[in-house]
C-alpha positions, 0 to 999 in steps of 0.5 A: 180795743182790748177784749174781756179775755185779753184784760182779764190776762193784763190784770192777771199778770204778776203784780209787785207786792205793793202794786198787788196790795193796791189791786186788793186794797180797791177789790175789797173797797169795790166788795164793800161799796157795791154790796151795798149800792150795785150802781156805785161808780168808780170814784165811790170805789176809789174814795172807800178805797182810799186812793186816787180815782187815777189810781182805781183807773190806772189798774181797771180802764172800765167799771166793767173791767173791775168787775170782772176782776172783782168776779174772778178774784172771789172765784179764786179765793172760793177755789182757794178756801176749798183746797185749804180744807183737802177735801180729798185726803181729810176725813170726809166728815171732818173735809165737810165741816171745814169747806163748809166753814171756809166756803162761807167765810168767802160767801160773806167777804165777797158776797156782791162778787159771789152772787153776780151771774158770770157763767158766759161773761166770765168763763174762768169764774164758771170753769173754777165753781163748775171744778168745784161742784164735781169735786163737791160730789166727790167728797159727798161720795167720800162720805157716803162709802165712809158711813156718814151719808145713806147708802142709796143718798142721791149725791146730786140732790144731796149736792144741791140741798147743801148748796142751799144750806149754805146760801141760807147760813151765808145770809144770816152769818153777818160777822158771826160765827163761821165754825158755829154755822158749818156745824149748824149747815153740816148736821142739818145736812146729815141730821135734818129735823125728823125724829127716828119714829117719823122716818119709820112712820114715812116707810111704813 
């Protein structure tokens, strides 16, 4: 019997482009179906999917086995929306706006996949989103030698903070504006709520 490893590597070979269509084509349908009901079955995936079951069968043996494709397919899309935005090389504050508006647009694409726990079961799932929180803390470390973020900014916390902005914009986007909700989570994160003289009443 294949090991999830070695069906992770079968599925990952390369596909030709009408097989790959295929493969993406059942991802997408698999995202939407199971988003809405976790327990669907494969012949719900293959009907939303608008292929045969045999089909759905012929490239995932098990539902296990389109999960786990399903998980690191978002994984790699994730990866994929960060390096687009080079956050190494891009001003930091222009960097953080745009990886924040990527990020949540595969937040919202994959979200059944995005939110499934992978960190023993799918090791390339937490090796690319283990990647990405140091390069995260890279770029807020950008951001604070720039100016943009306070000198004494504790980049772990301030890490975390922004984590959570984005899981809080990523539920409320439902097909609305990425870019408006990059600027909300961004400013939000550099800005917060207080006024001037709160922070002075708080240090004095």
């Amino acid at each position: 019997m294949a090991t999830a490893n070695q069906s992770r590597q079968q599925t990952r070979r390369p596909l030709r482009a009408d097989a790959e269509r295929t493969v993406r084509t059942i991802l997408e349908a698999a995202e939407r179906v199971l988003a809405v009901n976790p327990a669907a079955t494969m012949e719900q995936v293959a009907e939303a999917a608008g292929v045969a079951r045999t089909t759905v069968h012929r490239r995932f043996a098990t539902r296990e086995a389109l999960l786990d494709e399903l998980t690191g397919w978002a994984a790699r899309q994730f990866a994929e929306a960060v390096d687009s935005a080079r956050p190494d090389a891009t001003p930091p504050l222009v960097a953080l706006y745009q990886v924040t508006a990527n990020v949540l647009r595969v937040k919202t694409s994959w979200s059944f996949a995005m939110n499934r726990t992978f960190e023993e079961a799918h090791p390339e799932a937490a090796r690319i989103h283990a990647d990405i929180r140091v390069r995260c803390v890279q770029l807020l470390r950008r951001a604070r030698d720039a100016g943009v973020l306070r000198p004494d900014a504790d980049l772990d916390w301030t890490r975390r903070v922004y984590y959570a902005l984005i899981h809080e914009a990523a539920a409320e986007i439902d097909g609305g504006d990425a870019d408006a909700l990059a600027t909300k989570v961004v400013d939000t994160l550099l800005r917060g709520f207080g006024s001037p003289a709160g922070a002075t009443a708080v240090h004095t």
